[in-house]
Backbone as a ProteinNet text record, in pm:
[ID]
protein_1_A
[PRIMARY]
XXXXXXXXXXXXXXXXXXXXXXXXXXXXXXXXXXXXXXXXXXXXXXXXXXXXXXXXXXXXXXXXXXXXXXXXXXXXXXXXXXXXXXXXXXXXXXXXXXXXX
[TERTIARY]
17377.7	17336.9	17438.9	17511.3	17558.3	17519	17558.3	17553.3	17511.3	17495.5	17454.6	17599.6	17661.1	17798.1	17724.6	17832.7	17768.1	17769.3	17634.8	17631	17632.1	17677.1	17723.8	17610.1	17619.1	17594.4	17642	17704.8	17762.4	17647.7	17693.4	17623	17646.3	17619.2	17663.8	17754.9	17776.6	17795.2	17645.3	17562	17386.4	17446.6	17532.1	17554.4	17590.3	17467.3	17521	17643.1	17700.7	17815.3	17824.2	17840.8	17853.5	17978.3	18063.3	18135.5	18187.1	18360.9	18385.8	18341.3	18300.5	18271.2	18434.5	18471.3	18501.7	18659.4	18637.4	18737.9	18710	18817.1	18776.9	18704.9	18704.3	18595.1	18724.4	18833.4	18909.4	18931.9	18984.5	19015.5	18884.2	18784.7	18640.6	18629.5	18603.6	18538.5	18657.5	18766.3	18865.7	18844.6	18860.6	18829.3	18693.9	18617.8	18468	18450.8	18602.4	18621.9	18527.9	18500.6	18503.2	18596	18614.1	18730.4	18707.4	18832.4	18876.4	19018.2	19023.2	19139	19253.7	19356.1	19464	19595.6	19702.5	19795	19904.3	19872	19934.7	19864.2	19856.7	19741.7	19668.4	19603.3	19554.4	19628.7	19773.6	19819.2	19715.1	19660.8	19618.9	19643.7	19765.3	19837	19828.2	19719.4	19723.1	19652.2	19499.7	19385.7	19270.9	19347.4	19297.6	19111	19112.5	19038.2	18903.7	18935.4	18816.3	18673.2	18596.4	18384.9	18303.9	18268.6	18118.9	18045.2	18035.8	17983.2	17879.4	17746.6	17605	17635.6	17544.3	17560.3	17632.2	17660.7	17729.5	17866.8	17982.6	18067.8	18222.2	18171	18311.8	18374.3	18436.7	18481.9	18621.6	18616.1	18745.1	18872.9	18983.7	19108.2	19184.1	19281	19429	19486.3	19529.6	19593.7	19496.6	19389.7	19289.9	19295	19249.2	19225.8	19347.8	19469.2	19566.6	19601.6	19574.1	19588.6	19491.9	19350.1	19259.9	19299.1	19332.5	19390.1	19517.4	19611.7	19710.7	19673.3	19578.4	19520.5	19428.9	19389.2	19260.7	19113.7	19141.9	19000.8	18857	18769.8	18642.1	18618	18587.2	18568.3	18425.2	18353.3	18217.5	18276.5	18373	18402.5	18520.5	18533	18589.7	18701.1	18794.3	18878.8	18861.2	18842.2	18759.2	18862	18975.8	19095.9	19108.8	19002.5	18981.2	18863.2	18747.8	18592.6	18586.5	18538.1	18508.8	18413.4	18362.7	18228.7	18174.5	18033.3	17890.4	17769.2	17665.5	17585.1	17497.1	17438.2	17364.9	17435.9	17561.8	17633.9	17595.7	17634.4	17581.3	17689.6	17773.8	17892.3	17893.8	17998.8	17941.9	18110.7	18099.3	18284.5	18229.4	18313.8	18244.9	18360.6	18436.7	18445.7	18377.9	18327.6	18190.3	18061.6	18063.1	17957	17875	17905.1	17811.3	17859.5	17811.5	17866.8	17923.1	17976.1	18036.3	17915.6	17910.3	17822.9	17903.9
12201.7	12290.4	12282.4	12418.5	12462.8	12361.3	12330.8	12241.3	12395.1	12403.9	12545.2	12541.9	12632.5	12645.5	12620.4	12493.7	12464.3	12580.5	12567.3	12637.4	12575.1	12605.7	12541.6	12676	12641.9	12725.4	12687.8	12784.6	12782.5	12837.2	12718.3	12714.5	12753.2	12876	12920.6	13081	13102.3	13254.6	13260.7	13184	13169.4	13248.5	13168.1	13256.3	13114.7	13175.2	13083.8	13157.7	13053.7	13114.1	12989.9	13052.7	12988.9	12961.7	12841.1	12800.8	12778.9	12774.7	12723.9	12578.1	12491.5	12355	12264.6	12166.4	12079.6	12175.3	12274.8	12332.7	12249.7	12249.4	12220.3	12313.4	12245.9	12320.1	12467.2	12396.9	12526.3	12657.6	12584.8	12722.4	12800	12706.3	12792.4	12898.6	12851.9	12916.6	13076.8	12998.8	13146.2	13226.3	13222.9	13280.9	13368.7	13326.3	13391.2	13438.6	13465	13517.7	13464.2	13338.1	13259.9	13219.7	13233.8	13181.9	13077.3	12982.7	12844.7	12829.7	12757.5	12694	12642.4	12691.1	12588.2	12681.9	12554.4	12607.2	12575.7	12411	12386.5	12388	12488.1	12579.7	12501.9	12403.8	12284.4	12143.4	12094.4	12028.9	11892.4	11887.8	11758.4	11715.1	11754.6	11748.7	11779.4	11912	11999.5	11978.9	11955.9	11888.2	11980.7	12154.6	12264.6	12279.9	12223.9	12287.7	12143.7	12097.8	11977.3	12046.9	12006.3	12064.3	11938.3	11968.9	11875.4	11931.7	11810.3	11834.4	11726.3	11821.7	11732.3	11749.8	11651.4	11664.1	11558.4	11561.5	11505.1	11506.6	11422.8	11488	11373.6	11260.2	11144.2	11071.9	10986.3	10910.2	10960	10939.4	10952	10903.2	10967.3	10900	10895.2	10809.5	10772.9	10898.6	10984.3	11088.3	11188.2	11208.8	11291.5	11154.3	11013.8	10893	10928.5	10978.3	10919.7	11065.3	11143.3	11293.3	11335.5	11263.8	11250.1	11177.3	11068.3	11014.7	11042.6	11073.2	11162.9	11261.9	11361.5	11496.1	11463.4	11332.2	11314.3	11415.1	11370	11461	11360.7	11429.3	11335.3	11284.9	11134.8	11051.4	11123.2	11198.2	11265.1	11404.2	11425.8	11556.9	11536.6	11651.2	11613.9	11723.7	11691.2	11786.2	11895.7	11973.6	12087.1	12093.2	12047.7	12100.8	11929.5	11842.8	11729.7	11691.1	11805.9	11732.3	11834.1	11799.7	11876.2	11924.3	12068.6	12179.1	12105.2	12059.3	12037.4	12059.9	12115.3	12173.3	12120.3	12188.1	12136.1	12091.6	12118	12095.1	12218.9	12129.1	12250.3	12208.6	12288.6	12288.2	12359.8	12298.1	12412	12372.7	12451.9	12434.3	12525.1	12474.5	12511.2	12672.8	12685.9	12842	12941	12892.4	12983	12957.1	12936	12950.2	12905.1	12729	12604	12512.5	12445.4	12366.7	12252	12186.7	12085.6	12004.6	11815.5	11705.7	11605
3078.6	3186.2	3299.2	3333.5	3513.5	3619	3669.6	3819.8	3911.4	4010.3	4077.5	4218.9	4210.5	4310.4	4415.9	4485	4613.4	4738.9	4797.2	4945.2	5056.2	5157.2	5287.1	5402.2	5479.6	5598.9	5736.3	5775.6	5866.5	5992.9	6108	6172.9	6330.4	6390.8	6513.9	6464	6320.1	6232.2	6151.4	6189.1	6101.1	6013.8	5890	5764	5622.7	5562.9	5441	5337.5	5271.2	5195.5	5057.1	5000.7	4791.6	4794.5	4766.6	4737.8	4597.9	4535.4	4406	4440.1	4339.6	4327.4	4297.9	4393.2	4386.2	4498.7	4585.4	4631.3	4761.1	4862.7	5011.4	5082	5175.8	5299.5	5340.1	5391.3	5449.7	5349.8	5204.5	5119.4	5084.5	5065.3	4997	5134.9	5260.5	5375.1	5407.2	5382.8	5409.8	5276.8	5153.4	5070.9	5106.4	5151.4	5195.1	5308.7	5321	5482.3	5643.5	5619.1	5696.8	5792.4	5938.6	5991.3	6031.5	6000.8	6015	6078.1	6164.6	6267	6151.3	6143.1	6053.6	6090.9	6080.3	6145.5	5984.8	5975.8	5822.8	5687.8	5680	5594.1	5472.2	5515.5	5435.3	5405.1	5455.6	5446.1	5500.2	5572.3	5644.9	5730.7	5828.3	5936.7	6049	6092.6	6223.1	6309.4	6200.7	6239.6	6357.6	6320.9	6392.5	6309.2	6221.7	6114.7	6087.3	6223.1	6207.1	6250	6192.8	6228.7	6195.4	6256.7	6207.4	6086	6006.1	5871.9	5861.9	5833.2	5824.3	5683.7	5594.8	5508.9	5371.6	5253.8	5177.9	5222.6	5205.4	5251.3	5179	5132.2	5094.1	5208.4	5128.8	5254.1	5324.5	5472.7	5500.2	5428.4	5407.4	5382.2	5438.8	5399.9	5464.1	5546.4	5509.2	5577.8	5716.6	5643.5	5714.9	5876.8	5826.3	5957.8	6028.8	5987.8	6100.8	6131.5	6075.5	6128.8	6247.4	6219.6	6331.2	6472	6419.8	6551.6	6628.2	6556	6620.2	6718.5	6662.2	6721.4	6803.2	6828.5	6888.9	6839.9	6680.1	6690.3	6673.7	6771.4	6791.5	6644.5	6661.7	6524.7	6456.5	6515.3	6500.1	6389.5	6361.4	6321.1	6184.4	6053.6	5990.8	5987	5877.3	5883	5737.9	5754.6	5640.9	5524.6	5543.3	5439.8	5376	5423.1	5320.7	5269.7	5302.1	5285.2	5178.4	5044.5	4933.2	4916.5	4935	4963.8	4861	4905.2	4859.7	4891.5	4787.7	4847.8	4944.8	5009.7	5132.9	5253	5285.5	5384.5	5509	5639.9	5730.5	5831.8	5872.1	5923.5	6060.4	6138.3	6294	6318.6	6453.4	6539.9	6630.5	6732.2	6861.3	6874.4	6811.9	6823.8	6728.5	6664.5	6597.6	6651.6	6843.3	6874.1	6938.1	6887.5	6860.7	6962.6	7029.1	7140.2	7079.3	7132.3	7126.9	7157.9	7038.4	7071.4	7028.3
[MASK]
+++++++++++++++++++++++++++++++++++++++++++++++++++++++++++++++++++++++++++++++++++++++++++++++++++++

């Protein structure tokens, strides 16, 4: 039996969206014409493309930790072009809407 393609919802666009399984957060969400912050278009580096992700999500890694801290991005927030879409994720960024916590 199918696993069911993960859904995410985006939170502050109140829009759910179906993801390919095992894609990132940045390529699935632009593919679904979702807009997402990225400057190095998934590299790991820019760190435009960090949200808060409730939800399932893996552990941080090596590159994403020091790309965060470089950029100063709040330790509360991930970077979408390293967290692998799973279902039940609920995602926000404060330019779609959602305040900053």
């Amino acid at each position: 039996m199918m696993g069911r393609m993960p859904e995410v919802y985006c939170q502050g666009l109140e829009r759910s969206v179906t993801l390919a399984e095992g894609e990132d957060l940045l390529h699935g969400l632009l593919k679904a014409g979702v807009p997402v912050a990225s400057t190095c278009r998934g590299d790991g580096i820019c760190g435009q493309c960090a949200m808060w992700v409730e939800g399932p999500q893996g552990p941080v890694g090596e590159l994403e930790a020091r790309t965060m801290k470089r950029q100063r991005v709040q330790a509360s927030q991930r970077l979408a072009c390293r967290v692998v879409c799973q279902h039940g994720q609920v995602l926000r960024t404060s330019y779609w809407g959602v305040p900053k916590s």
